[in-house]
C-alpha positions in Angstrom: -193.1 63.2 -91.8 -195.2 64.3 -89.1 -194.3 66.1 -86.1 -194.1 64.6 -83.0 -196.7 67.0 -81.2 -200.0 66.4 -83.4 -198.6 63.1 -84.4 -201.5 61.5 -82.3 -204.3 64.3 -83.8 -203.2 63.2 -87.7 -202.6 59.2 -87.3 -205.0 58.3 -84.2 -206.9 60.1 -81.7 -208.2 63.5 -84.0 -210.2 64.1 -80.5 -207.0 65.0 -79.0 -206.7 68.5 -77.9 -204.6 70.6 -80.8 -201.3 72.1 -78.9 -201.2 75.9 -78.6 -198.6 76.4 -81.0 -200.6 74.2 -84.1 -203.7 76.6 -83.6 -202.3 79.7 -85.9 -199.2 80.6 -87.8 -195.9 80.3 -86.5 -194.2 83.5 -86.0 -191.6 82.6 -88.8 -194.0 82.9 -91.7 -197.5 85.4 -90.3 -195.2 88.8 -91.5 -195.2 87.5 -95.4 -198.4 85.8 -94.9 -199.9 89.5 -94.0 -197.9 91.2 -96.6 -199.3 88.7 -99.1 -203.1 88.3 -97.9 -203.8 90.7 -95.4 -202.9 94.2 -97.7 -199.4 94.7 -96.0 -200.7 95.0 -92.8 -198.8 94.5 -89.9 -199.2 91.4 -87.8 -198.8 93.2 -84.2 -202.9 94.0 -83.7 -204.0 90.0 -85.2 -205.9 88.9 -82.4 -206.1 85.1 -82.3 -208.8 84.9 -79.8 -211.4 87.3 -81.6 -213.3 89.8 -79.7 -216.7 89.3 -78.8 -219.9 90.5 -81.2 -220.9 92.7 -77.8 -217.7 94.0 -77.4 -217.5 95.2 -81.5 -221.2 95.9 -81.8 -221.3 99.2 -79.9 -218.6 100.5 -82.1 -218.8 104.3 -84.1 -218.5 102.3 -87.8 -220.7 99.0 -86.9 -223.7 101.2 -85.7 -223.3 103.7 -88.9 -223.3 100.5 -90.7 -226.7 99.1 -88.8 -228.0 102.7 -89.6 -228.1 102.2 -93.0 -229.7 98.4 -93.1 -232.2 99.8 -91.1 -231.2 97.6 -88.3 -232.4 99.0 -85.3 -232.7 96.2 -82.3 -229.8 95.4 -80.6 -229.9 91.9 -80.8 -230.5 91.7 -83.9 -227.6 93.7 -84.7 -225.3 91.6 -82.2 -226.2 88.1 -84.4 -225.7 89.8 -87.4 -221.9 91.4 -86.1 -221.5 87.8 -85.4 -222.4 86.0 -88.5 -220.3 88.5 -90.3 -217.7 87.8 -88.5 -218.0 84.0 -88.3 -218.4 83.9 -92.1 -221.7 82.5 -91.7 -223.5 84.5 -94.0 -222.9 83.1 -98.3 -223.4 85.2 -101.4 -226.6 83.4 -102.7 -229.2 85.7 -101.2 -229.1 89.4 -102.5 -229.5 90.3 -98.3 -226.8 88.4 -97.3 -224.2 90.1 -100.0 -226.2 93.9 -98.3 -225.4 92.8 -94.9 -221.8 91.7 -96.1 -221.0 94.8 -97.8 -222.2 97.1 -95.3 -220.5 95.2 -92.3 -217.5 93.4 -93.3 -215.0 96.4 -93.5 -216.5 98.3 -90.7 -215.8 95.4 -88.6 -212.6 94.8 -90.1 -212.0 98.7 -88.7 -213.5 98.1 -85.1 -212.0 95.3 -84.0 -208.0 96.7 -85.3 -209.3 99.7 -83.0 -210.7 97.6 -79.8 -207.1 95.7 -80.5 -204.9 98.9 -80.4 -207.1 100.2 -77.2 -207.2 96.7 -75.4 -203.1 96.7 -75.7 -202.1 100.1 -75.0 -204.4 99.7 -71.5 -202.8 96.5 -70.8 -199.0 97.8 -71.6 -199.9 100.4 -69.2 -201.0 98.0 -66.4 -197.9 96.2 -67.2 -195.1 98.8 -67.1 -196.8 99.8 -63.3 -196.6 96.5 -61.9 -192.7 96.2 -63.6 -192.2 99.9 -61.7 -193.2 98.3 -58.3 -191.0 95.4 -59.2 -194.3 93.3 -59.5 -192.7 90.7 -61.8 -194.7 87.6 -61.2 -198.4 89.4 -61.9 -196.7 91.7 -64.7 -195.9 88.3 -66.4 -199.1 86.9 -65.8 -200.9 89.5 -67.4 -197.8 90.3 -70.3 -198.0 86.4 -71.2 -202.3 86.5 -71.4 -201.4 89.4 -73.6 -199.3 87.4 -75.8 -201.6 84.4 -75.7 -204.5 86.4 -77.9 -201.7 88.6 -79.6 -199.3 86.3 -80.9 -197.6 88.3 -83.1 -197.1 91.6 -81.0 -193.2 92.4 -80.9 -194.6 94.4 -77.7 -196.2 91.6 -75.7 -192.5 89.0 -76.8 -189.9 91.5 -75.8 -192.0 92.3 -72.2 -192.5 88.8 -71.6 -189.1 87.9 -72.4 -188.2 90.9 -70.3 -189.9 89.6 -67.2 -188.7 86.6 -67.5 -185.3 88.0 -67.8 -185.7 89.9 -64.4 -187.1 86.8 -63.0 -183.9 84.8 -64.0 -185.6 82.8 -66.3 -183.4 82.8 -69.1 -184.1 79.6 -71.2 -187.5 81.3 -71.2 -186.1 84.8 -71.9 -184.0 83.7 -75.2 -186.8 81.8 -76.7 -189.1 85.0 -76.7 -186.3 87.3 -78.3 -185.8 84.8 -80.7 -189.4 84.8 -82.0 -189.1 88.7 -81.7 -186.5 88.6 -83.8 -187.9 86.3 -86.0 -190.8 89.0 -86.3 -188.7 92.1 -86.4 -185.1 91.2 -87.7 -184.0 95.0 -88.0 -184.8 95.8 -84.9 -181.0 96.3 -82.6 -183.0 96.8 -79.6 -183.6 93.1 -79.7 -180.1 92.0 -80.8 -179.0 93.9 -77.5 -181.5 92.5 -74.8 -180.6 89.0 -76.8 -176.6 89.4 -76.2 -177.5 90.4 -72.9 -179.4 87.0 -72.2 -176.8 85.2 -74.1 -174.1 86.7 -72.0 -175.7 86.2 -68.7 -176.0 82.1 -70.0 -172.4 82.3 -70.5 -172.6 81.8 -74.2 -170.5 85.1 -75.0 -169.2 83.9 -78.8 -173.3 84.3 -79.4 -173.4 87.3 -77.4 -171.1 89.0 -79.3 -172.3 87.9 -82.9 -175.9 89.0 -81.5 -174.1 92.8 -80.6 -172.5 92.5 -84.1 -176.1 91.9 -85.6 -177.7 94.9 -83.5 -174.8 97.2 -85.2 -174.9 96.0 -88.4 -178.5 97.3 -88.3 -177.7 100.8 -87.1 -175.3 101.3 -89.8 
């Protein structure tokens, strides 16, 4: 009953490196899982690979926040952004529930922000290197994209896009797949799949996939 990949981490070796995929949620099941525990938020801004306590400290909220725990040297308020964030900090001392009330949401709120800024700079970057026809870098920096947002419908359909352009279609269909697994009403994904699907040759699944994308629109 246990998969193949972390068959060695479970039954022999647990110092074994844990593949990529086995790290988080699979893009199958993060949408309910953030509808459930994450207050309906959408899964496109998770970022896997967390930003740094530097990077967050500096933000409008976390320094309003310091303000009022009196929290005035910046190192101080870097290992506290940190411990916060780690969940380092319990509830059994009455300073650690202040520093946890006054912290957690305003980090909560900077690092969705730092996300949405961090991606729509690296979309940019991304759409000039596709207008040059810069495919390979384009994909290089779409796929480290993808890497600490996992869940972006964004970052799939432009790698799988690049890949597409690159002739790399095995590569191409897997991505649109997990987009669709993330978004299944979206037709603009249906289409790019069919598209794929019909450049593979496989045009019965081409057509169901333009069948999908207009059931949608209906």
């Amino acid at each position: 009953m246990v998969p193949d990949d972390i068959r060695n981490i479970v039954l022999d070796t647990p110092e074994v490196e844990v593949p990529q995929r086995w790290r988080a949620l699979s893009r199958r099941v993060i949408r309910p899982w953030m509808a459930v525990l994450r207050e309906s938020r959408e899964p496109d801004f998770f970022r896997v690979i967390r930003h740094p306590p530097e990077k967050l400290v500096n933000h409008t909220r976390i320094q309003q926040a310091m303000r009022s725990l009196g929290v005035e040297d910046s190192d101080d308020q870097v290992r506290h952004v940190r411990r916060v964030a780690n969940a380092e900090l319990g509830m059994s001392s009455a300073e650690d529930r202040r520093i946890i009330s006054a912290l957690n949401e305003a980090i909560g709120f900077a690092r969705a922000q730092c996300s949405e800024e961090e991606q729509l700079q690296e979309f940019g970057d991304i759409d000039r290197l596709f207008r040059v026809q810069k495919y390979g870098a384009a994909l290089v920096k779409a796929e480290d994209l993808l890497h600490a947002y996992p869940y972006s419908k964004r970052a799939l359909d432009s790698v799988a896009r690049l890949h597409e352009v690159r002739g790399n279609l095995q590569q191409a269909l897997e991505h649109l797949i997990d987009s669709i697994a993330l978004e299944p009403m979206n037709p603009r994904a249906w289409r790019s799949l069919a598209d794929v699907l019909n450049r593979r040759g496989n045009e019965r699944e081409a057509q169901l996939a333009v069948m999908c994308g207009r059931l949608i629109r209906i």
